[in-house]
C-alpha positions in Angstrom: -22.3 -20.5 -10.2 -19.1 -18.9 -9.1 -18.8 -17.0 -6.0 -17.7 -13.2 -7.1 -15.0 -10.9 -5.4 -15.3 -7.2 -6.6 -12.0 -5.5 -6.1 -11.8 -1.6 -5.8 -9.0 -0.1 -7.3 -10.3 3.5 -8.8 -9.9 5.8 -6.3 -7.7 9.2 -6.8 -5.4 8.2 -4.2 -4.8 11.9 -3.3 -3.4 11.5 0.0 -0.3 9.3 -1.8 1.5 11.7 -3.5 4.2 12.0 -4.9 3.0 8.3 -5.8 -0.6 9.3 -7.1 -0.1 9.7 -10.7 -1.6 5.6 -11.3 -4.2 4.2 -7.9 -2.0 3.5 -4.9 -2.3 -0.5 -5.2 -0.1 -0.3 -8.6 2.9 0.5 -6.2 5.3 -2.3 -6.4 6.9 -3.9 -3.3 8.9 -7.2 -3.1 9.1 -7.7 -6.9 5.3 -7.0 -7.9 2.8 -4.4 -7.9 0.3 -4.9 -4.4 -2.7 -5.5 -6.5 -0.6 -8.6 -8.1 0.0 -9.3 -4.3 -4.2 -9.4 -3.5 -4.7 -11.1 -7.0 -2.5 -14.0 -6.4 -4.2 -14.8 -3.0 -7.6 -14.3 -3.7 -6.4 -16.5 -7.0 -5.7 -19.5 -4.7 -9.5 -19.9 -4.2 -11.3 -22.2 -5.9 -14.6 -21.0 -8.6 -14.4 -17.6 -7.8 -14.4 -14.6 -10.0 -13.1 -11.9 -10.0 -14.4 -7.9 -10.8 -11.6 -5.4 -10.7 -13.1 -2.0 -11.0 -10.3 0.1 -11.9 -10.6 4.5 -13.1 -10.8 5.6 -16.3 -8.2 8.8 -15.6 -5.7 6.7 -15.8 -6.8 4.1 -18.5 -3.3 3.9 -20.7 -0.5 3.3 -17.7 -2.5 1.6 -15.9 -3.7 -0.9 -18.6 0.5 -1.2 -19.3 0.8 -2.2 -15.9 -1.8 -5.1 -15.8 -0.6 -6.4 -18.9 3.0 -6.5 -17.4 1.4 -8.1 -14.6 -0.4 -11.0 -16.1 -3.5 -10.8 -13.9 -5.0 -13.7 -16.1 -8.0 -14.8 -17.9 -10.1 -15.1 -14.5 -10.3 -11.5 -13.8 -13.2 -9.1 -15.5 -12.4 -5.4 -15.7 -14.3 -2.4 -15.9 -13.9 1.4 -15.5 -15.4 3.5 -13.0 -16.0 6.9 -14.5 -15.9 9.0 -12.1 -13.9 8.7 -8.5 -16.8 9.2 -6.7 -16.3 6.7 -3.7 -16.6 2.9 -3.1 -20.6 2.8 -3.6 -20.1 4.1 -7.1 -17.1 1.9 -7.9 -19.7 -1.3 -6.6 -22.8 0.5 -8.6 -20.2 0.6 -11.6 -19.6 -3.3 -11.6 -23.5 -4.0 -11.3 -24.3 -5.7 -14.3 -21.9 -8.2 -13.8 -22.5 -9.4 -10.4 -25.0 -11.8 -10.7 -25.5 -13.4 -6.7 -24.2 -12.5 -3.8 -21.0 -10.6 -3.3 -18.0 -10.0 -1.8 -16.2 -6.7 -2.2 -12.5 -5.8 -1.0 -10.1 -3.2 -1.7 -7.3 -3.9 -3.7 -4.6 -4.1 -0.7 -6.1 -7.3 1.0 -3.4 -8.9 0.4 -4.0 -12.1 2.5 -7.7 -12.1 1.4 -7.4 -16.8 0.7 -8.7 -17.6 4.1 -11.7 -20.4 4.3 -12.1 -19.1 7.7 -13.1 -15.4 6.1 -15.4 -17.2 3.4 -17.4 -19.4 5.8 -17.5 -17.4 8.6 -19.2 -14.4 6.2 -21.4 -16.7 4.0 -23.5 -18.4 7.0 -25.2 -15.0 7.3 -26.2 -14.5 3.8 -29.6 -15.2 5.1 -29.9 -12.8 7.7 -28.6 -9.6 6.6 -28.3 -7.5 2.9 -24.7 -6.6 4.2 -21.7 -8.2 6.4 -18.5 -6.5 7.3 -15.1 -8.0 8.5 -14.5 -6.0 11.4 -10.9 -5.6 13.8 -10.2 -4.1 16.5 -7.5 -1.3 16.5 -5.9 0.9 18.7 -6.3 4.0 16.5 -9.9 4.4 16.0 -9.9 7.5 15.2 -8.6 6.6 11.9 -11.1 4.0 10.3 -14.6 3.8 9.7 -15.8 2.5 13.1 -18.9 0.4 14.3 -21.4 2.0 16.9 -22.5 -1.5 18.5 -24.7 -3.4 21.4 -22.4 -5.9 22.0 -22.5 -7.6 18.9 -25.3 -6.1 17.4 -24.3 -3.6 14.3 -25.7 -0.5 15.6 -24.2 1.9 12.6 -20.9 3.5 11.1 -18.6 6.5 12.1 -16.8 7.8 9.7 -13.4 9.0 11.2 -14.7 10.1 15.0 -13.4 12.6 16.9 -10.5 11.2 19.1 -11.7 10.5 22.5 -15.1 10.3 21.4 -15.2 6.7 19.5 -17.9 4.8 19.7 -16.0 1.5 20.1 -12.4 -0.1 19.4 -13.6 -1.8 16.4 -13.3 -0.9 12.8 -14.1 -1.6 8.9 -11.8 -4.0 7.5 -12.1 -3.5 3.6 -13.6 -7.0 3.6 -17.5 -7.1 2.9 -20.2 -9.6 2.0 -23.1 -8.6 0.3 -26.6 -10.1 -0.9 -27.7 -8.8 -4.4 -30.3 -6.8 -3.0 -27.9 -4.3 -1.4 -27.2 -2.6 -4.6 -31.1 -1.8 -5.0 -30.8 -0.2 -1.5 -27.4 1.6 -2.5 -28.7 3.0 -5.6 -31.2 5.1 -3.7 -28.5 6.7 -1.7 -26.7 10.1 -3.5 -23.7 8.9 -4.5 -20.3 10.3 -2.5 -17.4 9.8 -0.9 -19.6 8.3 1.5 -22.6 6.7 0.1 -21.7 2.7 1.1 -21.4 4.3 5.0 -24.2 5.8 4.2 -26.3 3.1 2.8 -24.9 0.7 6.0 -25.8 3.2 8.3 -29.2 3.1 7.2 -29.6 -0.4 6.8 -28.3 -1.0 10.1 -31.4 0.8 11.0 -33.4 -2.1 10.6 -31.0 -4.7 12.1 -29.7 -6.0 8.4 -25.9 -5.6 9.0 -23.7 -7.8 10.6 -20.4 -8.2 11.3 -17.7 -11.5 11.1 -14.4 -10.9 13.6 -11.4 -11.4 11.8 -8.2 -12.3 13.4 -5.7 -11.5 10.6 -5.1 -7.2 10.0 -3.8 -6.1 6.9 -2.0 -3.0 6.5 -3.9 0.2 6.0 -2.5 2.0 2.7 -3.4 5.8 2.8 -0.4 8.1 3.3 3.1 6.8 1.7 4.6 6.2 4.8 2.2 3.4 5.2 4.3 1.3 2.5 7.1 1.1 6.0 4.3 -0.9 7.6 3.3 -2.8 4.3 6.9 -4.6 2.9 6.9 -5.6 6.7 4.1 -7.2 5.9 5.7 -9.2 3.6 9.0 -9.1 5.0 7.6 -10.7 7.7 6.9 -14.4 5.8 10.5 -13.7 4.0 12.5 -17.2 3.7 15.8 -17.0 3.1 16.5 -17.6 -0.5 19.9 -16.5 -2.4 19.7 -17.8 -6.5 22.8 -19.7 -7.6 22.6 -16.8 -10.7 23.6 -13.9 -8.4 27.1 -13.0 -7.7 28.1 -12.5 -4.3 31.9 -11.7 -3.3 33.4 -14.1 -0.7 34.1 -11.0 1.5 30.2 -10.1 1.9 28.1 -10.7 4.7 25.2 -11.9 4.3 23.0 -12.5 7.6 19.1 -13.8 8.9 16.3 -14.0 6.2 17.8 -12.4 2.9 15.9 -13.0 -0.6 18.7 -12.6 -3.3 17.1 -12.3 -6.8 18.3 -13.6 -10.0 21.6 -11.6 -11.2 21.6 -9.6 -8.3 25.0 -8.2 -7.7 26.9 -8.0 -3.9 30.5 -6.8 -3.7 33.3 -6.7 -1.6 33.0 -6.5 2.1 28.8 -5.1 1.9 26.8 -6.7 4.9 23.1 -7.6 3.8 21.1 -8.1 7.6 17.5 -10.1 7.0 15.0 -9.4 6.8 15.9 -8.1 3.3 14.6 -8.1 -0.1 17.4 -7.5 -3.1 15.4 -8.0 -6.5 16.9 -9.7 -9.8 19.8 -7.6 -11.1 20.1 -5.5 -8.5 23.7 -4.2 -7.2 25.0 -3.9 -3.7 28.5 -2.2 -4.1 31.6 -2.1 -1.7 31.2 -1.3 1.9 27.3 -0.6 1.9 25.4 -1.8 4.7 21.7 -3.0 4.1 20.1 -3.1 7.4 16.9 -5.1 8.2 13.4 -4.1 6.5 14.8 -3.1 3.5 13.5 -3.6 0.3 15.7 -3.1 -3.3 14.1 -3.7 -5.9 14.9 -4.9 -9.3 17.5 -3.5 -11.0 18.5 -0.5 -8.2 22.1 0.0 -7.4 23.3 1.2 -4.0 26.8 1.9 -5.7 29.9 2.5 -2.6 29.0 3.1 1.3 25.1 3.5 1.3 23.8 2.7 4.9 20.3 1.8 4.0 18.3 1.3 6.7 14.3 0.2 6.4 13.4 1.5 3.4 12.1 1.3 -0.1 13.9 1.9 -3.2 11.9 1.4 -6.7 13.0 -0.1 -9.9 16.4 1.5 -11.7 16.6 3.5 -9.1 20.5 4.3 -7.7 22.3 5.7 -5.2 25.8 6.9 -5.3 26.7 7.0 -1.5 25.6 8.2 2.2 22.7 7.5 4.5 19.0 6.5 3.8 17.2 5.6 6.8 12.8 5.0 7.0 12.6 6.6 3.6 10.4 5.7 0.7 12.2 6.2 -3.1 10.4 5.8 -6.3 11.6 4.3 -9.7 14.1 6.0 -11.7 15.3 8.4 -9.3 19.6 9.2 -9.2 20.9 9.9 -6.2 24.4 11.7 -6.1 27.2 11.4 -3.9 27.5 12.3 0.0 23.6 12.1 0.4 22.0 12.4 3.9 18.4 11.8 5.5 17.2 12.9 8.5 14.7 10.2 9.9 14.0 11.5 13.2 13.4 14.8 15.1 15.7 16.3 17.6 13.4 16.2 20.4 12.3 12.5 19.0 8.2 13.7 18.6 6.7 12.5 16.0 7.2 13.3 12.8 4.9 15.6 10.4 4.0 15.8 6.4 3.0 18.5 4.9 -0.4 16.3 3.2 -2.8 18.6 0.5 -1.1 21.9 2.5 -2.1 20.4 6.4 0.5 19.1 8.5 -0.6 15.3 8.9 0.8 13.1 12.0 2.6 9.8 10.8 2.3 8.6 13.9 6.3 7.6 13.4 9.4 8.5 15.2 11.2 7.7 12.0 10.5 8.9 8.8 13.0 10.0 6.5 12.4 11.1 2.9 9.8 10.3 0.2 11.0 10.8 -3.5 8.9 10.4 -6.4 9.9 8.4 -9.6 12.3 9.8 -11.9 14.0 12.8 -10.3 17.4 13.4 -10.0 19.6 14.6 -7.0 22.9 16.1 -6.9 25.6 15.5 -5.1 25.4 16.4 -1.1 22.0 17.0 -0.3 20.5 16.8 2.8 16.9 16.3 4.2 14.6 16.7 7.2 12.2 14.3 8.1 9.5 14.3 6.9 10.4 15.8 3.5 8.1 15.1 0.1 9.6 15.6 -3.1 7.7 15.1 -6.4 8.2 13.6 -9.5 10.3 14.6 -12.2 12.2 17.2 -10.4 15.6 18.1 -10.3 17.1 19.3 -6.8 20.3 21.1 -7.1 23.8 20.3 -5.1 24.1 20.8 -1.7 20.4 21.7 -1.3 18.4 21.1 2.1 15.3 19.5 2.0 12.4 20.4 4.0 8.2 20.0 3.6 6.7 19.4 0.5 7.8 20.0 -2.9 5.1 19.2 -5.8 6.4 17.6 -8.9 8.5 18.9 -12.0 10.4 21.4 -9.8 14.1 23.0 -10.0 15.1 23.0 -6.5 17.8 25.3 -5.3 
């Protein structure tokens, strides 16, 4: 029988706006949506199969965006019908797990090591539920283990900085026997109910735990998509196609992917790592710095510094600085645009997240646009700044906090 992974990709993804309207996983990055990124690894494996439990609010795009994706025969997919946490989305794939299971979220993107597989399976005998488990320094953050040396003691949820219980959190990476889901169903289902289920399993000693050496990016706020294309930046080969058209007067430096029909003109400097997708354009005199990502079909038209950031598909630019920043698809850009990406006094910058002012924990963080709105010419920006989709912001506006989508702003 095959071994079965059960991927969760249903939650509401509320703490990614502007990019919330499909789950956060469907956000493309390097040519493909991350969820094609986690697919394609765990794909590598041999006789497994996979369970992707996606949400039913969103049943039409997101279907769309699967089908473009071509996640293959191999995958099984059902709808969660409610958000109502990860012990739900696991209780909604029940029927079709038949052993014992693994269960990841849908941004473990190198989720193909043997190493993960064996070291989780030799306990499958010992306890109802395993969790890959790293260390970090930002507990604070994560679910965290309360241990006795390596003894699973229980789970705290987001503890009060200062007062965490150790330096080592949930991965997103768990192995469970079939018995678990008997022993989750009689929890209440919320946000909470797999920490609550572990918590009371570890009660009796029947959770472990399985070190893992390799982190994958957390994916909660926007901003985390900086830290996730340098993920994959990071592995980036240098790799220009034959079909693109670069002029002789470019620069082109380090590890640079050039996509298929991709476009550079006169006298732009590209510096690796960089990701320009197919039929992309680079016009005179911009200046791509490392960690960028273009994707597919964008167009930085005449002098755009653009410095480690993200812009989505048909997305363009007329000219002017975009530094840290985060731009969906179909957004226009106008001429002389600028973005802050860091504070006078060089403190961290804050987003306005649901109405509460949230930390990024970055020194730079520019601007975070959602798909299709338009900007006129000579706008400006703080850092920090949110604007929705489908809204319109007006020339020579200045940016600042949050805007929520389908606004006029003046």
């Amino acid at each position: 029988m095959k071994n079965q992974i059960v991927i969760l990709a249903a939650g509401d993804s509320s703490r990614f706006y502007p990019f919330n309207g499909v789950h956060k996983s469907l956000f493309q990055i390097a040519g493909k949506p991350l969820l094609k990124h986690t697919l394609d690894n765990v794909g590598k494996l041999k006789d497994f199969e996979i369970i992707l439990v996606l949400s039913r609010k969103n049943q039409k795009v997101e279907r769309e965006i699967l089908e473009n994706m071509s996640i293959g025969n191999g995958v099984r997919i059902i709808y969660q019908k409610n958000s109502l946490g990860q012990g739900d989305g696991i209780l909604t794939a029940k029927e079709l797990i038949k052993e014992n299971f693994f269960v990841i979220n849908a941004q473990q993107f190198n989720f193909n090591s043997q190493k993960y597989f064996l070291g989780l399976q030799r306990t499958q005998n010992i306890y109802s539920a395993v969790v890959g488990a790293l260390t970090t320094e930002e507990p604070w953050k994560y679910g965290v283990l309360k241990l006795d040396k390596d003894k699973v003691l229980g789970i705290v949820e987001k503890p009060e900085r200062g007062k965490e219980p150790s330096n080592v959190r949930i991965s997103g990476i768990y192995y469970f026997s079939k018995e678990f889901l008997s022993e989750l169903e009689k929890t209440n289902i919320s946000e909470y109910s797999l920490e609550d289920t572990l918590n009371r399993l570890a009660g009796f000693g029947k959770v472990g735990k399985v070190d893992l050496d390799q982190e994958t990016p957390s994916l909660k706020y926007p901003w985390d998509l900086l830290k996730v294309k340098n993920y994959f930046l990071g592995d980036l080969k240098r790799n220009i196609y034959e079909k693109s058209q670069i002029s002789s007067s470019a620069t082109i430096r380090g590890d640079v992917y050039i996509g298929k029909g991709a476009m550079v003109y006169d006298y732009a400097v590209i510096d690796g790592p960089a990701y320009i997708g197919d039929d992309a354009v680079i016009g005179a005199y911009c200046h791509i710095r490392g960690g960028s990502v273009i994707e597919k079909n964008a167009e930085l038209q005449h002098y755009v510094d653009f410095k480690n950031s993200v812009i989505g598909e048909h997305s363009t630019i007329h000219s002017g600085f975009i530094g840290d920043s985060i731009i969906g698809k179909n957004v226009k850009i106008g001429a002389g645009f600028i973005t802050a990406n860091k504070r006078l006094d060089r403190e961290n910058v804050r987003v306005f997240v649901k109405g509460v002012k949230v930390d990024s924990n970055l020194r730079g963080l520019g601007l975070i646009i959602g798909d299709n709105t338009k900007l006129g010419i000579c706008v400006t920006a703080m850092p920090g700044t949110v604007v929705g989709e489908n809204s319109t912001v007006y020339p020579n506006a200045k940016l600042s906090g949050t805007y929520q989508n389908n606004q006029k702003i003046k």
